[in-house]
FIMISE-946912 format. One record per residue (C-alpha): x, y, z; residue in three letters. Coordinates in steps of 0.05 Angstrom, whole numbers, always signed. Each point is the difference from the previous one (the first is absolute). Layout:
BEGIN
<node><east>X</east><north>Y</north><up>Z</up><r>ALA</r></node>
...
//
This chain:
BEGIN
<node><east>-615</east><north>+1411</north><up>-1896</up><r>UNK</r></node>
<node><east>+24</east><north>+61</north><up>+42</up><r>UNK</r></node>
<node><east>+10</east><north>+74</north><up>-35</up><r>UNK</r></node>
<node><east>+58</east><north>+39</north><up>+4</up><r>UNK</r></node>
<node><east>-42</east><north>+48</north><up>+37</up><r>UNK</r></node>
<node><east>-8</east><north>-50</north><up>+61</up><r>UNK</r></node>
<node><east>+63</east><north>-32</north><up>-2</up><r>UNK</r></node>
<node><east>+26</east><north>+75</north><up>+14</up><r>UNK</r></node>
<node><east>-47</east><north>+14</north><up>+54</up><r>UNK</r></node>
<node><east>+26</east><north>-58</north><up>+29</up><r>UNK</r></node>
<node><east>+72</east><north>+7</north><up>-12</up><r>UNK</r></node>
<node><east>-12</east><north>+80</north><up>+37</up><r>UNK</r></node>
<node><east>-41</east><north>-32</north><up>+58</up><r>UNK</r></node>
<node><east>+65</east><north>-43</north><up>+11</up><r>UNK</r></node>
<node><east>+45</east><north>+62</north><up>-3</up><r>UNK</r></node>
<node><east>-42</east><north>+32</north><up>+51</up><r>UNK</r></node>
<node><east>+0</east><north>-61</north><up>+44</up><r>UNK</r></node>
<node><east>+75</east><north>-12</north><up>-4</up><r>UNK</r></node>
<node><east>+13</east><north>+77</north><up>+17</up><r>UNK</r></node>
<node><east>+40</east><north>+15</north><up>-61</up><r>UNK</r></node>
<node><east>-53</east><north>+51</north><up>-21</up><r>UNK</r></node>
<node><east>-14</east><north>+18</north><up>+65</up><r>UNK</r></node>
<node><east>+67</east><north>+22</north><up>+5</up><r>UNK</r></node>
<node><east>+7</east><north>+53</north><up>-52</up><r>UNK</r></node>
<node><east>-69</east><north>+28</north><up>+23</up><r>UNK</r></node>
<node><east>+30</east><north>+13</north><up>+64</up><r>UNK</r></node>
<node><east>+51</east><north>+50</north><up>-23</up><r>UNK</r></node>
<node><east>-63</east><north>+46</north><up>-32</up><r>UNK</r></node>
<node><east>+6</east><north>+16</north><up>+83</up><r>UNK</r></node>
<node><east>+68</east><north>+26</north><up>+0</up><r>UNK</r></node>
<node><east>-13</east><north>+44</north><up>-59</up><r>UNK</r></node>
<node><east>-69</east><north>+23</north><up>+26</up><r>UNK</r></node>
<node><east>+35</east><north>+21</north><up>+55</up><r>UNK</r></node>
<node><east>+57</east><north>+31</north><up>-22</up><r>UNK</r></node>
<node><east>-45</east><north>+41</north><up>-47</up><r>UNK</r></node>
<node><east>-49</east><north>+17</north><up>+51</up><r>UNK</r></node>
<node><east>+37</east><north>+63</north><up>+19</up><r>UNK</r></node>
<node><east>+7</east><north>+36</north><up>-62</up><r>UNK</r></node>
<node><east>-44</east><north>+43</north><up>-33</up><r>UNK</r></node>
<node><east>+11</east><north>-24</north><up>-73</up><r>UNK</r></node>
<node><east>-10</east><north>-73</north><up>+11</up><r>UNK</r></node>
<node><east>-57</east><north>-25</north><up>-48</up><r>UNK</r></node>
<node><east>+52</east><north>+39</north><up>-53</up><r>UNK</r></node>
<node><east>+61</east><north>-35</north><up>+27</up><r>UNK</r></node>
<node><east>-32</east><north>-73</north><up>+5</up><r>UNK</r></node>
<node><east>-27</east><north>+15</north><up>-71</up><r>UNK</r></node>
<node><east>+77</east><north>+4</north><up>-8</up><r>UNK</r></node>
<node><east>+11</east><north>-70</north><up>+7</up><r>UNK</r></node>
<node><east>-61</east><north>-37</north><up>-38</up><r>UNK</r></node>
<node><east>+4</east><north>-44</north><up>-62</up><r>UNK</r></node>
<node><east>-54</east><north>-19</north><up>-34</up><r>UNK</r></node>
<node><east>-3</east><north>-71</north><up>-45</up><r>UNK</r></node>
<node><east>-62</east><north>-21</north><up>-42</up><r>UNK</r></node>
<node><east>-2</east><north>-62</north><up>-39</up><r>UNK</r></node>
<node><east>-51</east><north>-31</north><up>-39</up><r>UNK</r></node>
<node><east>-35</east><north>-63</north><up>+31</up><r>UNK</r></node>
<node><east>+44</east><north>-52</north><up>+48</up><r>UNK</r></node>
<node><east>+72</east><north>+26</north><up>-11</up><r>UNK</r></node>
<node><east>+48</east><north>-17</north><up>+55</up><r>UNK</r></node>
<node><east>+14</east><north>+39</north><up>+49</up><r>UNK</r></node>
<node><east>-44</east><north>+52</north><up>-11</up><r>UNK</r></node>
<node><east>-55</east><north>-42</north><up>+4</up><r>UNK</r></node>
<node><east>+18</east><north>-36</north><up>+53</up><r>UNK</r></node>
<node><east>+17</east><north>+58</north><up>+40</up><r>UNK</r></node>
<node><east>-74</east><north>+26</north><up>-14</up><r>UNK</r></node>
<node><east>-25</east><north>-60</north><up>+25</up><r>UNK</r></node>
<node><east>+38</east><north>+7</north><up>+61</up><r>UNK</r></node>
<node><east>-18</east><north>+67</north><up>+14</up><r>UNK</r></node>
<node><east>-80</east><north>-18</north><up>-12</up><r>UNK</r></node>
<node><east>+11</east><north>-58</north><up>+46</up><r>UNK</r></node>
<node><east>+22</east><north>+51</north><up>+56</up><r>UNK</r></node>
<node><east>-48</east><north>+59</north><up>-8</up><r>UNK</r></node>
<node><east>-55</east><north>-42</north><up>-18</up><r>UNK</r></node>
<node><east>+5</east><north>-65</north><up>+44</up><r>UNK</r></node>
<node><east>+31</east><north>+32</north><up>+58</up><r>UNK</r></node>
<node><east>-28</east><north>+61</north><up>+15</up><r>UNK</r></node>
<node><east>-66</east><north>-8</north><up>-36</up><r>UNK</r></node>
<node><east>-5</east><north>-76</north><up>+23</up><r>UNK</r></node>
<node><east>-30</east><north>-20</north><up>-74</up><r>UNK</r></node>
<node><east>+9</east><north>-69</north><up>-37</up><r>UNK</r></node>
<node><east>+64</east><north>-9</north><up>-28</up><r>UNK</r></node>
<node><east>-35</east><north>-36</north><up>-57</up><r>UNK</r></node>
<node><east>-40</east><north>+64</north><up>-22</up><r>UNK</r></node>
<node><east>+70</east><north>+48</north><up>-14</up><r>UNK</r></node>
<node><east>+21</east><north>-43</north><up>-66</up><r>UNK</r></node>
<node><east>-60</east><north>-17</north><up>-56</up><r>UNK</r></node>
<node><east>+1</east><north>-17</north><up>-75</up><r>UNK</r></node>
<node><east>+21</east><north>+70</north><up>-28</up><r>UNK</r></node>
<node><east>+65</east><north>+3</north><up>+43</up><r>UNK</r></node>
<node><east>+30</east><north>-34</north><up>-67</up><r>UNK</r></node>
<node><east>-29</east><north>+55</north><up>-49</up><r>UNK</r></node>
<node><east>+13</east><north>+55</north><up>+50</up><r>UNK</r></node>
<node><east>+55</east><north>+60</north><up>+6</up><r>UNK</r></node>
<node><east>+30</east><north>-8</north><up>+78</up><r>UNK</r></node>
<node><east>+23</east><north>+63</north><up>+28</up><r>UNK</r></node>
<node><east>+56</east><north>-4</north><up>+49</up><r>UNK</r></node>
<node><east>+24</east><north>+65</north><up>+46</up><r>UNK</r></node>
<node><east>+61</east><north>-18</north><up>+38</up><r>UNK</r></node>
<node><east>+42</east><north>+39</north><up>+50</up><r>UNK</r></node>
<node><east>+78</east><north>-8</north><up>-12</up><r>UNK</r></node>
<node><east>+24</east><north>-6</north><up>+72</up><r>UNK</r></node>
<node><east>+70</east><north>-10</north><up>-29</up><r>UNK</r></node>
<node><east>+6</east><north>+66</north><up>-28</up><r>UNK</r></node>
<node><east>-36</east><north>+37</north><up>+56</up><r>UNK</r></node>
<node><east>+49</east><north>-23</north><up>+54</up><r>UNK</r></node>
<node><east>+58</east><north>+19</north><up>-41</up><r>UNK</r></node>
<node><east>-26</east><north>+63</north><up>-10</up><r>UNK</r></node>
<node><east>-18</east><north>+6</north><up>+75</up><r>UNK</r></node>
<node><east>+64</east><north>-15</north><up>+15</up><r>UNK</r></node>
<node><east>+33</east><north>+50</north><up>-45</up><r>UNK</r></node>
<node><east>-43</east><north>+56</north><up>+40</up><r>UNK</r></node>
<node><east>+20</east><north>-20</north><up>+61</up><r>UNK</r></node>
<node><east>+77</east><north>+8</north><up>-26</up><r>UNK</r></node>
<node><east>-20</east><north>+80</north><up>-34</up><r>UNK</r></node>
<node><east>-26</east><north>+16</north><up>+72</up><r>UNK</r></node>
<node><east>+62</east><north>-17</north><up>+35</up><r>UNK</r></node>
<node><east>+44</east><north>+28</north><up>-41</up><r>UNK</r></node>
<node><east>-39</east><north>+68</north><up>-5</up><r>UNK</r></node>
<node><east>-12</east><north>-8</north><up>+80</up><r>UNK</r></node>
<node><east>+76</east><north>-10</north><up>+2</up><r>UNK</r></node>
<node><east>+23</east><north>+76</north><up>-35</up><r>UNK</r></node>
<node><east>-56</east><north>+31</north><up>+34</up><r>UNK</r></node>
<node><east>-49</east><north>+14</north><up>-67</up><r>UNK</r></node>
<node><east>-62</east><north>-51</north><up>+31</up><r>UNK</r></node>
<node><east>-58</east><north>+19</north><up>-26</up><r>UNK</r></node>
<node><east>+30</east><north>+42</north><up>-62</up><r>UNK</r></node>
<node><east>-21</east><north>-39</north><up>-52</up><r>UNK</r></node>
<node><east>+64</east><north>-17</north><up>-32</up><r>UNK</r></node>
<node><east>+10</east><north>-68</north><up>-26</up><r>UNK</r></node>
<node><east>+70</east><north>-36</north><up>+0</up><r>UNK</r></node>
<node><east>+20</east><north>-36</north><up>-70</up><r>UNK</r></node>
<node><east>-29</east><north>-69</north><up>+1</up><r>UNK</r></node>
<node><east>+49</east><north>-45</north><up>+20</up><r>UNK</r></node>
<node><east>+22</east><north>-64</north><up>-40</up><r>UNK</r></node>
<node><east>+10</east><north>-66</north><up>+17</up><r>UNK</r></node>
<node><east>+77</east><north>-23</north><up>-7</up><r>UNK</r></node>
<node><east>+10</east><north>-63</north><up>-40</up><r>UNK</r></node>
<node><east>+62</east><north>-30</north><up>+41</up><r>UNK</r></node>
<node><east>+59</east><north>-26</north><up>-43</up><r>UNK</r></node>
<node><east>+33</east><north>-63</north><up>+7</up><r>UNK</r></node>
<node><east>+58</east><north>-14</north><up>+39</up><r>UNK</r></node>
<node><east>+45</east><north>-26</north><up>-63</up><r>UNK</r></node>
<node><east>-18</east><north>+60</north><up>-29</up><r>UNK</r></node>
<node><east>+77</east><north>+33</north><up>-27</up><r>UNK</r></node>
<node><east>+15</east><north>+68</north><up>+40</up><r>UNK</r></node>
<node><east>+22</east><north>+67</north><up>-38</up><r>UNK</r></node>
<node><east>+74</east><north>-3</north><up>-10</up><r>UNK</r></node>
<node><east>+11</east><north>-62</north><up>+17</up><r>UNK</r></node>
<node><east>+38</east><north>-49</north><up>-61</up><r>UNK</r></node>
<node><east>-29</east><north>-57</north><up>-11</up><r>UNK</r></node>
<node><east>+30</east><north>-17</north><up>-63</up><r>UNK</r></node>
<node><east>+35</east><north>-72</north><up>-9</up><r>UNK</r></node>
<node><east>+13</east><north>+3</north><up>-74</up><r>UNK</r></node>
<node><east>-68</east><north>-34</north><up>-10</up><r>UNK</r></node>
<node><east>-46</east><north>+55</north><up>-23</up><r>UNK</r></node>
<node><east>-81</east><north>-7</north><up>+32</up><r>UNK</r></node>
<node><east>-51</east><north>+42</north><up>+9</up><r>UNK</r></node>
<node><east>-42</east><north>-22</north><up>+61</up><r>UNK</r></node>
<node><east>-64</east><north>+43</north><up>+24</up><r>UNK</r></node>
<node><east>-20</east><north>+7</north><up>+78</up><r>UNK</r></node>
<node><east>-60</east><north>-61</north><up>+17</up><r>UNK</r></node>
<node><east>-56</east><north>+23</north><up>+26</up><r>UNK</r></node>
<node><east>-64</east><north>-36</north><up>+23</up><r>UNK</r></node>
<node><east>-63</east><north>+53</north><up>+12</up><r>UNK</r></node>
<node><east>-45</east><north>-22</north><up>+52</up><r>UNK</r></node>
<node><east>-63</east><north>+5</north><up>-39</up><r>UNK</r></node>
<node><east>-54</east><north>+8</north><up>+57</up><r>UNK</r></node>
<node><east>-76</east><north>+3</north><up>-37</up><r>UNK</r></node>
<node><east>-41</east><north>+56</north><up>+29</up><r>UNK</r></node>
<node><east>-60</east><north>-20</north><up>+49</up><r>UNK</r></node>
<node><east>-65</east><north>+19</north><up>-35</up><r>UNK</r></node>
<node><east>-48</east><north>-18</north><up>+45</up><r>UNK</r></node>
<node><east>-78</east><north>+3</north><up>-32</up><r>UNK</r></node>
<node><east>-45</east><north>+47</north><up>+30</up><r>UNK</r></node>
<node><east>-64</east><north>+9</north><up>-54</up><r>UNK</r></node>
<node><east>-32</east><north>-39</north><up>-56</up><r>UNK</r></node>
<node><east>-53</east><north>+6</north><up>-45</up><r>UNK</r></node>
<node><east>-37</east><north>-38</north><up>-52</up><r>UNK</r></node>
<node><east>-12</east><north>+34</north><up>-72</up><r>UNK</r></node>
<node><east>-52</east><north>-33</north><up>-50</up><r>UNK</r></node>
<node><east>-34</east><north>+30</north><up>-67</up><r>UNK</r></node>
<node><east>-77</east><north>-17</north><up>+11</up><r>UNK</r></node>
<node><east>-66</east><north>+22</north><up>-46</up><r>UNK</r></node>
<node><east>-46</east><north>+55</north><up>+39</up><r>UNK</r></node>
<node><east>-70</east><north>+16</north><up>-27</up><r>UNK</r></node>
<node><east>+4</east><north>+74</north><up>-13</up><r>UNK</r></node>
<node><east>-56</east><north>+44</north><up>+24</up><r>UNK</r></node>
<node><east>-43</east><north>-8</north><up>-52</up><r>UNK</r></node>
<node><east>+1</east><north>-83</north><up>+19</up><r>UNK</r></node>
<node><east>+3</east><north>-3</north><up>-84</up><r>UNK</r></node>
<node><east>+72</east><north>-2</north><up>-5</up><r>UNK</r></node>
<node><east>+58</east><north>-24</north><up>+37</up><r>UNK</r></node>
<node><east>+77</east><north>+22</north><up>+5</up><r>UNK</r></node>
<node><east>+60</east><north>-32</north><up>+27</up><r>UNK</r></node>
<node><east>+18</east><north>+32</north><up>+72</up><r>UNK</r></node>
<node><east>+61</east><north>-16</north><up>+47</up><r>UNK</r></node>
<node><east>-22</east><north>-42</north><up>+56</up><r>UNK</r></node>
<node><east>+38</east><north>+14</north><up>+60</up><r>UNK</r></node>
<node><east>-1</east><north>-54</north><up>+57</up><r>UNK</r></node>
<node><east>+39</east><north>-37</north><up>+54</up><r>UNK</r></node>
<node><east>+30</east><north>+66</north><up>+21</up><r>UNK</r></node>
<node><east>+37</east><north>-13</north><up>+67</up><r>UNK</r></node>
<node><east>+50</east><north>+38</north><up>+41</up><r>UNK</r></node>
<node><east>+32</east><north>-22</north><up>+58</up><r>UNK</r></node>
<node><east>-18</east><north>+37</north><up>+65</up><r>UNK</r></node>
<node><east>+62</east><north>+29</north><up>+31</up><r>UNK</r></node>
<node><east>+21</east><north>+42</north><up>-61</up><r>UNK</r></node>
<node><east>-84</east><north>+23</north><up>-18</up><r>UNK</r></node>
<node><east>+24</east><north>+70</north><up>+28</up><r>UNK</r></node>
<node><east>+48</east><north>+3</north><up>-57</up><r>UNK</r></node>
<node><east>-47</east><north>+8</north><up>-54</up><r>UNK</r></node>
<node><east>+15</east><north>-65</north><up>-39</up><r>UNK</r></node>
<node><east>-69</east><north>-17</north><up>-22</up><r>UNK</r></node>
<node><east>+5</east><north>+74</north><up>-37</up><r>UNK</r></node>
<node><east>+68</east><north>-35</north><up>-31</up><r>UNK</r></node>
<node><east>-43</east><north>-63</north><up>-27</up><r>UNK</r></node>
<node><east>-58</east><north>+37</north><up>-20</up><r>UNK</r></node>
<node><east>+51</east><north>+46</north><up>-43</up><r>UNK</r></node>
<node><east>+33</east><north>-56</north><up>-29</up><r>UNK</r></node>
<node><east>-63</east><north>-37</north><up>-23</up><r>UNK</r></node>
<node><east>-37</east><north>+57</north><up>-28</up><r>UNK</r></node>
<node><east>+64</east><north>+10</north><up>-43</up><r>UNK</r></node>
<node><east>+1</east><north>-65</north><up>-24</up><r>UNK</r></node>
<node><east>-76</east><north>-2</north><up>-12</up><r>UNK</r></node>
<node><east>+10</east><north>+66</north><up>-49</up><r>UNK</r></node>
<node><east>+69</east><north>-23</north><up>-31</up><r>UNK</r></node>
<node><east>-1</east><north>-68</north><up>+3</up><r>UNK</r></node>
<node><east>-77</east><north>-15</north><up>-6</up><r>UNK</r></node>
<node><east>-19</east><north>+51</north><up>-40</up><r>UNK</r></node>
<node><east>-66</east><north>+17</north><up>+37</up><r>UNK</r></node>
<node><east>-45</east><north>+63</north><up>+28</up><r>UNK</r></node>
<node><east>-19</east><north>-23</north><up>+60</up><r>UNK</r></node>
<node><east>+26</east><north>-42</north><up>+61</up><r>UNK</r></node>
<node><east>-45</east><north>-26</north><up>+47</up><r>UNK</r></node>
<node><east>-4</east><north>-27</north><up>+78</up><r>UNK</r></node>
<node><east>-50</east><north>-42</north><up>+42</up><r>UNK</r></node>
<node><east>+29</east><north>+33</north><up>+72</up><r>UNK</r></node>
<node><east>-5</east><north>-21</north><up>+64</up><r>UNK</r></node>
<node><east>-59</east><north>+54</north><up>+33</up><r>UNK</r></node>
<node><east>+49</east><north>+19</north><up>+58</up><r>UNK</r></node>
<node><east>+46</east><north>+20</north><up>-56</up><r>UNK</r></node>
<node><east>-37</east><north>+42</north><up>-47</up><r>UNK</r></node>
<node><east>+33</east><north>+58</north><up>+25</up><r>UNK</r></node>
<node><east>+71</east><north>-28</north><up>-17</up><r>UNK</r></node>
<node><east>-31</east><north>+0</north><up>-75</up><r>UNK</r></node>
<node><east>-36</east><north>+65</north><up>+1</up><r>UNK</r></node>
<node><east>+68</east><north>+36</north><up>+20</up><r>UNK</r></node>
<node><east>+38</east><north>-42</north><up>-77</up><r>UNK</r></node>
<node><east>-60</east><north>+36</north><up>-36</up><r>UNK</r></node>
<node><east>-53</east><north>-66</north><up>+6</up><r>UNK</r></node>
<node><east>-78</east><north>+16</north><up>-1</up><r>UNK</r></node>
<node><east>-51</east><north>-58</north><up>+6</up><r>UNK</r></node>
<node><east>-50</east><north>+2</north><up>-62</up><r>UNK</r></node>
<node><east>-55</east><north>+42</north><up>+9</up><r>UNK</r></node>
<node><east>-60</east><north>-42</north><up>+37</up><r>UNK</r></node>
<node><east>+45</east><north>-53</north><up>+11</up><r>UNK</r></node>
<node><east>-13</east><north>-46</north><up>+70</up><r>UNK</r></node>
<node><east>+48</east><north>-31</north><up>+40</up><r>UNK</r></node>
<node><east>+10</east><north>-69</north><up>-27</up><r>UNK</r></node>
<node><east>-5</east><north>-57</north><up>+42</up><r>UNK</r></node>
<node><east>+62</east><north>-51</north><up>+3</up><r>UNK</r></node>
<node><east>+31</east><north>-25</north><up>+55</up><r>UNK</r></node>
<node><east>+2</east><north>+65</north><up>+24</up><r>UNK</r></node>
<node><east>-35</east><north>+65</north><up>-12</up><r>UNK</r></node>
<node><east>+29</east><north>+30</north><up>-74</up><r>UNK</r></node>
<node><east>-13</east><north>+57</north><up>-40</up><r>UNK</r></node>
<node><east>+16</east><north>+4</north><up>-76</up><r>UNK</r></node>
<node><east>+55</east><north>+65</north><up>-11</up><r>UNK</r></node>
<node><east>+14</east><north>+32</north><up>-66</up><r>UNK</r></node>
<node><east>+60</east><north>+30</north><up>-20</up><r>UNK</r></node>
<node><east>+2</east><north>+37</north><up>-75</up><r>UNK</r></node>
<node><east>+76</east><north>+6</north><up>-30</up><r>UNK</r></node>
<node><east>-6</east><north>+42</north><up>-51</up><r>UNK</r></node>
<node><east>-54</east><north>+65</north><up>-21</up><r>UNK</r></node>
<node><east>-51</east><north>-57</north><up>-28</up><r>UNK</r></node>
<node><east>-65</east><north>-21</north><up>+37</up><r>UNK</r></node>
<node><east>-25</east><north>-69</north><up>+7</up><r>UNK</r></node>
//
């Protein structure tokens, strides 16, 4: 019998097929290039990020996870699809970063509007920032005018109709993670402790310049000390990315060798609070 795990791996390698994820990737172009020119862009794409954890296969968070693994992982790192979902998936905390596009273009928009108007009395460049404007609700047309009877003997009380045009925001996912408690030997090797175990940690290429694997790696190192309860969060990283690691505060374990998966891997340590392991 097929897992929930592959059943979403498959259901995100039909999205990709079909375009419809595809599609919402592609607008991570517009904003990397509308961003490109100022000087406060990681700060201002930061902005715009939502984060979403649940706890094992929860829809859509997992899903979107799996979608996002199937991208970075299968596509640009041409590994088996069959190898991103596994057995602790279920018993696992899924960290989701997304980027709401919705909000970004509105705000976009709005300083686009500030610059003309500030261009238009001559002030460009001043600083000043016009009152945000608001978006009229139009009334309906048998709405009653001011001053104008409408009374007929019959006495009614009748409110203007409207219909809002609810529009849900397009939160397209950019990062995941995977967050698991796990026992490590301690130094001695007499004792052992529960650690975080971060894996699965994934962020899709064109927005990498806008520090979103910092983002994840805050989120899940707050979760392992809140949530888990633990001293110490732990990473098997990719060689080529030790650096990324070093920079959050990682440090492989003294006299620890690269360990050999797939792929070349080193063992990183990370210690939350004063204690040592």
């Amino acid at each position: 019998m097929a897992s929930a795990s592959t059943a979403d791996v498959k259901d995100a390698g039909t999205a990709v097929r079909d375009g419809t994820a595809e599609a919402r990737w592609a607008k991570l172009d517009e904003v990397h290039q509308m961003l490109s020119s100022h000087p406060d862009a990681k700060e201002r794409f930061t902005k715009f990020t939502v984060l979403r954890s649940v706890v094992g296969e929860a829809k859509p968070v997992f899903s979107d996870a799996a979608l996002t693994r199937l991208k970075v992982s299968c596509e640009e790192q041409a590994s088996a699809m069959t190898g991103e979902c596994d057995d602790f998936d279920p018993v696992s905390m899924h960290v989701v970063v997304y980027f709401n596009y919705t909000q970004f273009m509105e705000e976009m928009e709005e300083l686009v509007v500030q610059a003309r108007l500030l261009r238009s009395i001559g002030m460009e460049g001043s600083g000043l920032r016009f009152q945000r404007r608001e978006r009229n609700m139009s009334a309906s047309g048998d709405e009653p005018r001011a001053g104008r009877s409408g009374y007929n003997g019959k006495l009614s009380i009748t409110a203007p109709m409207h219909e809002p045009k609810y529009c849900p925001a397009t939160l397209i996912p950019i990062g995941t993670l995977r967050l698991r408690r796990v026992s490590k030997a301690s130094g001695t090797g007499k004792l052992a402790e529960v650690v975080a175990k971060i894996e699965r940690l994934c962020v899709v290429t064109s927005v990498r310049c806008f520090d979103v694997a910092r983002i994840l790696m805050a989120a899940a190192e707050g979760i392992a000390r809140d949530a888990f309860h633990v001293r110490w969060a732990i990473i098997h990283a990719h060689l080529n990315a030790q650096d990324l690691f070093t920079k959050a505060g990682y440090a492989p374990r003294q006299g620890q060798a690269p360990v050999e998966l797939p792929t070349p891997h080193i063992l990183l340590v990370k210690c939350l609070t004063d204690a040592s392991l």
